[in-house]
C-alpha positions as CSV (number, residue, x, y, z in Angstrom):
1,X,-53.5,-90.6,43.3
2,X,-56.0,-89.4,46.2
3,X,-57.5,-85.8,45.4
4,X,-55.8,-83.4,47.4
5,X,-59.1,-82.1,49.1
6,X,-60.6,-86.1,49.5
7,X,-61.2,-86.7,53.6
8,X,-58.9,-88.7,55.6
9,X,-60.3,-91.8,57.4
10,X,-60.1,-90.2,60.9
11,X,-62.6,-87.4,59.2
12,X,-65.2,-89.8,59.5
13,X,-65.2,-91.0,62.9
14,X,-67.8,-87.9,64.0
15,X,-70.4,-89.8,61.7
16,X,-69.5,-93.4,61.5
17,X,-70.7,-95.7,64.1
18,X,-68.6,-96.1,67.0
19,X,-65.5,-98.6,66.4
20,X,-65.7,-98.6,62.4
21,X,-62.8,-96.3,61.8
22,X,-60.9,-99.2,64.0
23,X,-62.5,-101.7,61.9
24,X,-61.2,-100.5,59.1
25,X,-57.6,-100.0,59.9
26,X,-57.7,-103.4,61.7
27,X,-58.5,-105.2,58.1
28,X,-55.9,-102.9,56.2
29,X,-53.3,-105.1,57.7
30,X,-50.7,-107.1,55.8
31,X,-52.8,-105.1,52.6
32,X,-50.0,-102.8,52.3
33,X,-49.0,-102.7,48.9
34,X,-51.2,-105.0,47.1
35,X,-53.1,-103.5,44.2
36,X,-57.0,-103.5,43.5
37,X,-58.0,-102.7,39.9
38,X,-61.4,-101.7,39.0
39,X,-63.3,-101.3,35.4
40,X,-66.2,-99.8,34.7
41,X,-68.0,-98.3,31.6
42,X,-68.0,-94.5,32.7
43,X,-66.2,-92.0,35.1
44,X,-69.6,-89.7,35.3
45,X,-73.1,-90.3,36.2
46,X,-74.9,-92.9,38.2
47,X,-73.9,-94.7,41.3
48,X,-71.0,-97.3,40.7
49,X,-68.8,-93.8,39.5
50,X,-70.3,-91.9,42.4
51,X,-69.5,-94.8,44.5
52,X,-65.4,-95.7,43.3
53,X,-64.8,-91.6,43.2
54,X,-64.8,-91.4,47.0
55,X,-64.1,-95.2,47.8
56,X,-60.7,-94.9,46.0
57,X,-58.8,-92.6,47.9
58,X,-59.5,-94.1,51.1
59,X,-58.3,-96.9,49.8
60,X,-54.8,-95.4,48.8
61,X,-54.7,-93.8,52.4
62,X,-54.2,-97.7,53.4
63,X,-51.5,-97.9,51.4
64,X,-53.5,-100.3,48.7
65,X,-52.5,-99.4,45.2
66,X,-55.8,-98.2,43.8
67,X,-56.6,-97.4,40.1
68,X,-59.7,-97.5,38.0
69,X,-59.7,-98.2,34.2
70,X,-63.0,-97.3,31.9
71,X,-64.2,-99.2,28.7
72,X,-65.4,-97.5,26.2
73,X,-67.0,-98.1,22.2
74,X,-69.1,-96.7,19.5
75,X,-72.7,-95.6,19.9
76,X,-73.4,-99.3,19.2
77,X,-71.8,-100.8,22.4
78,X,-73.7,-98.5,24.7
79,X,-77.2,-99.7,22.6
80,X,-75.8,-103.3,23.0
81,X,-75.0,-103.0,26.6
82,X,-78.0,-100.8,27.7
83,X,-80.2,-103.6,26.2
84,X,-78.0,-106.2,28.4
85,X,-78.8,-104.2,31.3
86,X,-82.4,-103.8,30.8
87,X,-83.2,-107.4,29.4
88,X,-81.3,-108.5,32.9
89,X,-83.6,-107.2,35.0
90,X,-86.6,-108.5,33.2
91,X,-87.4,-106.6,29.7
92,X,-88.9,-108.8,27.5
93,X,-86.6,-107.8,24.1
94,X,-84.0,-109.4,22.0
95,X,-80.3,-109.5,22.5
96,X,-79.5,-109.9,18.8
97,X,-76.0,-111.7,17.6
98,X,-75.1,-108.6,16.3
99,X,-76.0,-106.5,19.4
100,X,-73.6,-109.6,21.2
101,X,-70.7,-109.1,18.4
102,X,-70.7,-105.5,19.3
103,X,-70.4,-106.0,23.5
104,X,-67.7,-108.3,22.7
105,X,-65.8,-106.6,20.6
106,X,-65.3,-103.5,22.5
107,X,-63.7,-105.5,25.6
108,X,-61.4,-107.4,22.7
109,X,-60.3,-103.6,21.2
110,X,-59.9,-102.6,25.2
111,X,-57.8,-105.4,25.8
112,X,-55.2,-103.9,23.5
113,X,-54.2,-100.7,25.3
114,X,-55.6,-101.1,28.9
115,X,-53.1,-102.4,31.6
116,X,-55.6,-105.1,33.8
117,X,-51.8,-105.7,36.2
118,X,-53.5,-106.0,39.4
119,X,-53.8,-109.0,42.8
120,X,-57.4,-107.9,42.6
121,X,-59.5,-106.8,39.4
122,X,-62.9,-105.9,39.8
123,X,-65.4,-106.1,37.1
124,X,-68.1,-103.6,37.2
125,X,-71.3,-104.5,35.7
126,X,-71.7,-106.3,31.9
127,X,-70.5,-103.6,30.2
128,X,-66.6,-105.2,30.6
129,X,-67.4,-108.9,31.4
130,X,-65.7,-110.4,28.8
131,X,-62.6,-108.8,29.6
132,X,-61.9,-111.5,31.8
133,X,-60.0,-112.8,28.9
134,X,-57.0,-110.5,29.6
135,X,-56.9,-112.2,32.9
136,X,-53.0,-112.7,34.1
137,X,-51.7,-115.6,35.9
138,X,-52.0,-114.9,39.7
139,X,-54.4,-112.3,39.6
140,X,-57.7,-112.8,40.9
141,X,-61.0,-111.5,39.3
142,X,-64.3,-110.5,40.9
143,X,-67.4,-109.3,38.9
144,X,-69.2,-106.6,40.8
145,X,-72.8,-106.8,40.0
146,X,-74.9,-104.0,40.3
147,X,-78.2,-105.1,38.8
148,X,-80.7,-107.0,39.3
149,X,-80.4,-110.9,38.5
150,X,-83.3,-112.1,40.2
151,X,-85.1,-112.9,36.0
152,X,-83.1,-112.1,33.9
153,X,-84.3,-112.6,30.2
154,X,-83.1,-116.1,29.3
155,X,-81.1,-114.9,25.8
156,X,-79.1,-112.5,27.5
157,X,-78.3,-114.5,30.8
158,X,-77.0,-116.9,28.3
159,X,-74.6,-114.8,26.8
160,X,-73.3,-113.6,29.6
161,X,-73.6,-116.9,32.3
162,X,-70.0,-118.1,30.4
163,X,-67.7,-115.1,31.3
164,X,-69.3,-114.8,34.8
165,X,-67.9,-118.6,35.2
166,X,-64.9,-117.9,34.7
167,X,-64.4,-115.0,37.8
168,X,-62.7,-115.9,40.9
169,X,-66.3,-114.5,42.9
170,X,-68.9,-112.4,42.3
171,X,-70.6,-109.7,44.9
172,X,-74.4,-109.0,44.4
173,X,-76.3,-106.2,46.8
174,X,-79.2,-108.8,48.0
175,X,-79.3,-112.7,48.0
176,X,-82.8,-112.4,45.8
177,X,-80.1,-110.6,43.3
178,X,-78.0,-113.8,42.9
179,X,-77.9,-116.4,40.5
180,X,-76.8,-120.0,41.0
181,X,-72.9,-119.9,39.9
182,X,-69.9,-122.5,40.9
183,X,-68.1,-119.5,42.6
184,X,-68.4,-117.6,45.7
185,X,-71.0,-115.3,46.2
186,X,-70.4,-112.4,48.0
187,X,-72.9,-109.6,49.5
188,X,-71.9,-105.8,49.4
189,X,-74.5,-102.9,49.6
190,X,-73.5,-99.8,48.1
191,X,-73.1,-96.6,50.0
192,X,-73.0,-92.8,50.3
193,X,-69.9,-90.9,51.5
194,X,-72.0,-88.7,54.4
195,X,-68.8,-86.2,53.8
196,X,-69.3,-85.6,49.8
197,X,-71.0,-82.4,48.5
198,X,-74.4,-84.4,47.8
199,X,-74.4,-85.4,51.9
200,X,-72.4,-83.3,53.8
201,X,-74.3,-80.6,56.2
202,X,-75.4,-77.7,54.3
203,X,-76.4,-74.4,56.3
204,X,-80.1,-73.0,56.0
205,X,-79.6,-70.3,53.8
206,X,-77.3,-72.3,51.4
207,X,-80.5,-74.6,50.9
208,X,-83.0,-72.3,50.4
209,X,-80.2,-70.1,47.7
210,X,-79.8,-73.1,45.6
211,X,-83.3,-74.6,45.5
212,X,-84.8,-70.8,44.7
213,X,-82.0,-70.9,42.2
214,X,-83.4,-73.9,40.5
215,X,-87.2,-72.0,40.2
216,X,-88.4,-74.4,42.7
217,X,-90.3,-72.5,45.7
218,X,-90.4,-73.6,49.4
219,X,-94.1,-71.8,50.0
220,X,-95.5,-75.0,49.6
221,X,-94.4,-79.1,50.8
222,X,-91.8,-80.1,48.1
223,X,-92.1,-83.6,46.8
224,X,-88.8,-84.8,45.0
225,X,-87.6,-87.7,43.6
226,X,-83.8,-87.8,42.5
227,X,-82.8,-90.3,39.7
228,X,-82.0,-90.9,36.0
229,X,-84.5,-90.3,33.4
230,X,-85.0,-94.3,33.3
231,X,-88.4,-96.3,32.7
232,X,-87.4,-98.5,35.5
233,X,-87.5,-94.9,38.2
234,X,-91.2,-94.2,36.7
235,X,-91.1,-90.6,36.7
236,X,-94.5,-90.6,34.8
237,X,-96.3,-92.6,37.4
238,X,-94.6,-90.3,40.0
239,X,-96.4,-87.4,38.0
240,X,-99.8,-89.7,37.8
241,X,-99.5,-90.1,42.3
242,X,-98.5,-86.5,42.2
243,X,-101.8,-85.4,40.6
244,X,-104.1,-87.7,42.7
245,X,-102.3,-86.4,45.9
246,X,-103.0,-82.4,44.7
247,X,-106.8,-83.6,45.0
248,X,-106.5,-83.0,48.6
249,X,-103.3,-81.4,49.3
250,X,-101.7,-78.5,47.7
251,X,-97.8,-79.0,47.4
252,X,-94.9,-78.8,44.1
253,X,-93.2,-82.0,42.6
254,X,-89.5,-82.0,41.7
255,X,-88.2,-84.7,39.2
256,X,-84.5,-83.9,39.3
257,X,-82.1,-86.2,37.8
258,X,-79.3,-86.3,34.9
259,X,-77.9,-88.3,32.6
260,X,-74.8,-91.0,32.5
261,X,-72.5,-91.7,29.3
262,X,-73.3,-95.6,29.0
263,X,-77.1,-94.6,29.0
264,X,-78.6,-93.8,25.7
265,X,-82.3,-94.1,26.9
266,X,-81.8,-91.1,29.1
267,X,-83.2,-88.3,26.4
268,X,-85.6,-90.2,25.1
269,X,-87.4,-91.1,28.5
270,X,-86.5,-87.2,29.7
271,X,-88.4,-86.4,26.7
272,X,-91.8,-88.4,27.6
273,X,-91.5,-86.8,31.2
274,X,-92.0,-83.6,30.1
275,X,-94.8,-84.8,28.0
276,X,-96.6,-86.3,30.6
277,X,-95.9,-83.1,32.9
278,X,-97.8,-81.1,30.2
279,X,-96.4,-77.5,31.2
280,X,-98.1,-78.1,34.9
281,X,-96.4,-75.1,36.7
282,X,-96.5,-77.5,39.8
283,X,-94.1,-80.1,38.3
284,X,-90.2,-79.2,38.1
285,X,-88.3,-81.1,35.7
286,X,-84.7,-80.5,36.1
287,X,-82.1,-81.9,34.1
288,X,-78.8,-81.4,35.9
289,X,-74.9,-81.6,35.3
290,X,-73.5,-84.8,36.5
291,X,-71.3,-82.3,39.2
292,X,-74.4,-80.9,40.8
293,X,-74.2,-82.7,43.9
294,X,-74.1,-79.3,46.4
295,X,-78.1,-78.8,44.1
296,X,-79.2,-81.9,44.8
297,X,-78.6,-82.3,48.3
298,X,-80.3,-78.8,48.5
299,X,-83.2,-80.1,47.0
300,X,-83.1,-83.3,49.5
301,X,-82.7,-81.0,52.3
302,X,-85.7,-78.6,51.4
303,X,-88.0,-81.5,50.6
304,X,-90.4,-82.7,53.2
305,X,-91.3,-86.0,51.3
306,X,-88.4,-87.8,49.0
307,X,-89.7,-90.2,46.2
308,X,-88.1,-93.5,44.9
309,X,-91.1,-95.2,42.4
310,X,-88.9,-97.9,41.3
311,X,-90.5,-100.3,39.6
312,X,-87.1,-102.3,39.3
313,X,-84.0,-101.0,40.8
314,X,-80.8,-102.5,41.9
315,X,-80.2,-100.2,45.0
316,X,-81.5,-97.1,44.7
317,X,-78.8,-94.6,46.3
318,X,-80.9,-92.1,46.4
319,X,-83.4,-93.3,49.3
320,X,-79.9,-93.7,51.0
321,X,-79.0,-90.4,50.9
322,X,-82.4,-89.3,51.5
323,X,-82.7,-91.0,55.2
324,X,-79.0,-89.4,55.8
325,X,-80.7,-86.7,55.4
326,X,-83.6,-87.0,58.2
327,X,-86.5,-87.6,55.0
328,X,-89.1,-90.2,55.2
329,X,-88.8,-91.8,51.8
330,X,-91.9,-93.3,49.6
331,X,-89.8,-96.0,47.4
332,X,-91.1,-98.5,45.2
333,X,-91.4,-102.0,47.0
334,X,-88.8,-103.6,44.7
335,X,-84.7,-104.8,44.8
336,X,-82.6,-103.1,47.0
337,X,-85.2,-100.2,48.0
338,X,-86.3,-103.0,50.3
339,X,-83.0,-103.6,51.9
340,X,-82.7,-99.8,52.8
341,X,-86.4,-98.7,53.9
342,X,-88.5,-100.6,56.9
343,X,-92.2,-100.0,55.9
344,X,-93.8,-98.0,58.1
345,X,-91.0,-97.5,60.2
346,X,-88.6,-95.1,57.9
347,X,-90.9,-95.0,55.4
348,X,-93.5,-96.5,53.2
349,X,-93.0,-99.2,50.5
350,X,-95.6,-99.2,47.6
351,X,-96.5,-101.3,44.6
352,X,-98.6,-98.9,42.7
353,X,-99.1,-94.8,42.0
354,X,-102.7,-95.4,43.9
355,X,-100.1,-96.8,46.7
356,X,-97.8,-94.2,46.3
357,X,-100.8,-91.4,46.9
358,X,-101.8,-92.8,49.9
359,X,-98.2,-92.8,51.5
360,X,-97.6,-89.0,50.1
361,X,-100.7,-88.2,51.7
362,X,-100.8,-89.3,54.9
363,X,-97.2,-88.0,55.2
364,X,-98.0,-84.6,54.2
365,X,-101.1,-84.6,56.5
366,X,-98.7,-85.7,59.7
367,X,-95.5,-83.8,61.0
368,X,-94.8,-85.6,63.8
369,X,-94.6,-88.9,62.4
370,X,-92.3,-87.6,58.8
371,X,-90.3,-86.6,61.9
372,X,-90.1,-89.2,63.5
373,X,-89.3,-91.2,60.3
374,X,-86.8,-89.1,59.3
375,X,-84.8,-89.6,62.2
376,X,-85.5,-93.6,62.1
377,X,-84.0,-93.2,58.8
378,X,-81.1,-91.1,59.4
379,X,-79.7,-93.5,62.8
380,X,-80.6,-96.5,60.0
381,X,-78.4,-94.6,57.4
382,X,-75.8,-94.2,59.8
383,X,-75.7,-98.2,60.8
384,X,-76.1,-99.8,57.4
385,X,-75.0,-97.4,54.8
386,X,-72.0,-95.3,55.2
387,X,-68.7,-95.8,53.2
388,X,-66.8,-96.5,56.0
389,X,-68.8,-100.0,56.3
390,X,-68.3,-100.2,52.2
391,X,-64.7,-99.9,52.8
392,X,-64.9,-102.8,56.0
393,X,-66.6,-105.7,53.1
394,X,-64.3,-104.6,50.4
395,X,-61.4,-105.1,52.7
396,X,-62.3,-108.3,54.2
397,X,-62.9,-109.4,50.4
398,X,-59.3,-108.6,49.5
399,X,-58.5,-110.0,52.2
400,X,-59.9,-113.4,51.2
401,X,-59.2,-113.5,48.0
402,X,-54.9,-112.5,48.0
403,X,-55.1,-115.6,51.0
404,X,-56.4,-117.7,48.0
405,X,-53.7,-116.9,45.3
């Protein structure tokens, strides 16, 4: 069931491009009661919720019967499957048979008691790959992945390169993403919902209530960078440009992010962050709720520079909402970052914290041109990123696929 307070389609034709709101309804056609499953490892924290919490009710609007179904485990299968996810994108550790045994299992208890009844399942992530062995006759199963496959660690690819076989399709963001599969590949960029309480327009004084509320002032350029306490965001070499920009520029640094149920890391890393800030009172670490959406698009709104250091990342949301937002964004030059900022043009992409300096500091040192990157990046956001084209691919996807079964 929709939320009673979740916008209509027509809410969004005063922001989408012109003709998408059409779009959509044009590819709804002859969807009318089909049903669209998808399965993911938790209902709070990071993007893929985020993303299905507003996708899903515009969805029932068109008459698709929508639901979303969550695996869960023991300690151990978040471990397991938080190793999966970082020996993916490149980490250089061991998926043990044990650490396998574990991911397995927990999609063999899942099997047991959740209801996988649908024309199209879709498979978030690795965390419920191997459910594809529930699979019912005449259903057809897609495996949404959200990270990036461009080297994944050869042990772990192995493991998982069986189940992915198996799916009807698979939908990377990028083509660098993909791997070489007997299946059709499929390419989806996330979104942001520009009407949700992180993106919709907040007044003035609303802003500057909720960022004082946080201890953060606004005497001073605020540099912010939004995201999970992960090793792959580099908060600490976002606190190592930070101090080399200070050299020359006096301004506060705001490392806001929170934590997500399938991430165990998230302390431990939140922990080292504070380290490395060393009590500076310059440098804001704030841990938030995963429902403080209204606080961080304060904070995005308030900042004059917004930070994405990724050194691997497999969208990177954040930059997204950031350009919606009129911000020029300093993002690592890495995954999906690179699909969402042109360098130079909406922003700067960097390779190193010396990089990242420079880029701080010669936005801080020129108004007109974060100006005129912020509005670059907000008609760009606007184009590319917006739900309502989210809602357009998946459509034309389910489309495809029900012609197939």
């Amino acid at each position: 069931m929709s939320p009673a307070n979740a916008p209509l389609l027509d809410d969004y034709a005063a922001v989408a491009p012109a003709g998408a709101i059409r779009l959509v309804r044009h590819l709804a056609r002859g969807l009318s009661g089909r049903s669209f499953l998808h399965v993911n490892s938790t209902r709070r924290g990071g993007g893929v919720a985020e993303i299905l919490n507003r996708l899903l009710p515009l969805l029932d609007e068109l008459e698709i019967r929508t639901r979303w179904e969550v695996i869960t485990g023991p300690p151990e299968f978040y471990d397991a499957t938080k190793r999966i996810h970082n020996t993916l994108q490149g980490a250089d550790l061991p998926f043990p048979r044990a650490m396998q045994e574990t991911w397995r299992e927990a999609s063999a208890a899942t099997l047991r008691h959740m209801d996988l009844g649908a024309d199209l399942v879709m498979i978030h992530d690795p965390q419920p790959l191997p459910l594809i062995d529930g699979r019912r006759e005449g259903s057809r199963w897609i495996w949404r992945c959200h990270i990036d496959l461009s080297q994944p660690q050869r042990e772990t690819w192995s493991a998982l390169e069986p189940f992915v076989r198996r799916y009807d399709g698979a939908v990377f963001h990028l083509a660098d993403f993909a791997r070489r599969l007997p299946l059709p590949a499929y390419l989806i960029h996330p979104s942001i919902d520009p009407l949700s309480d992180k993106n919709r327009e907040l007044p003035r004084a609303e802003v500057e209530r909720r960022v004082t509320a946080l201890g953060v002032p606004l005497d001073r350029p605020v540099l912010l960078q939004v995201s999970r306490f992960d090793p792959f965001k580099d908060p600490v070499g976002v606190i190592r440009a930070f101090r080399l920009v200070r050299q020359v520029t006096d301004a506060v640094l705001v490392l806001a992010g929170g934590s997500a149920d399938d991430d165990p890391e998230g302390a431990e890393m939140l922990a080292r962050v504070k380290e490395a800030a060393n009590g500076d009172p310059d440098i804001h670490v704030l841990l938030l709720p995963p429902d403080a959406h209204l606080d961080i698009n304060a904070l995005q709104r308030a900042a004059t520079v917004v930070i994405q250091k990724s050194t691997r990342e497999g969208f990177g949301l954040t930059v997204a909402e950031a350009m919606w937002k009129g911000k020029p964004v300093v993002g690592g030059a890495v995954g999906g970052i690179t699909a969402q900022l042109r360098d130079g043009v909406t922003g700067h992409l960097v390779h190193t914290v010396e990089g990242c300096a420079h880029a701080l500091r010669r936005l801080l040192a020129d108004r007109g041109s974060r100006e005129r990157m912020g509005a670059l990046a907000r008609e760009h956001a606007r184009r590319h990123l917006l739900i309502t084209r989210h809602l357009a691919d998946y459509l034309h996807m389910l489309r495809l696929q029900t012609a197939s079964s």
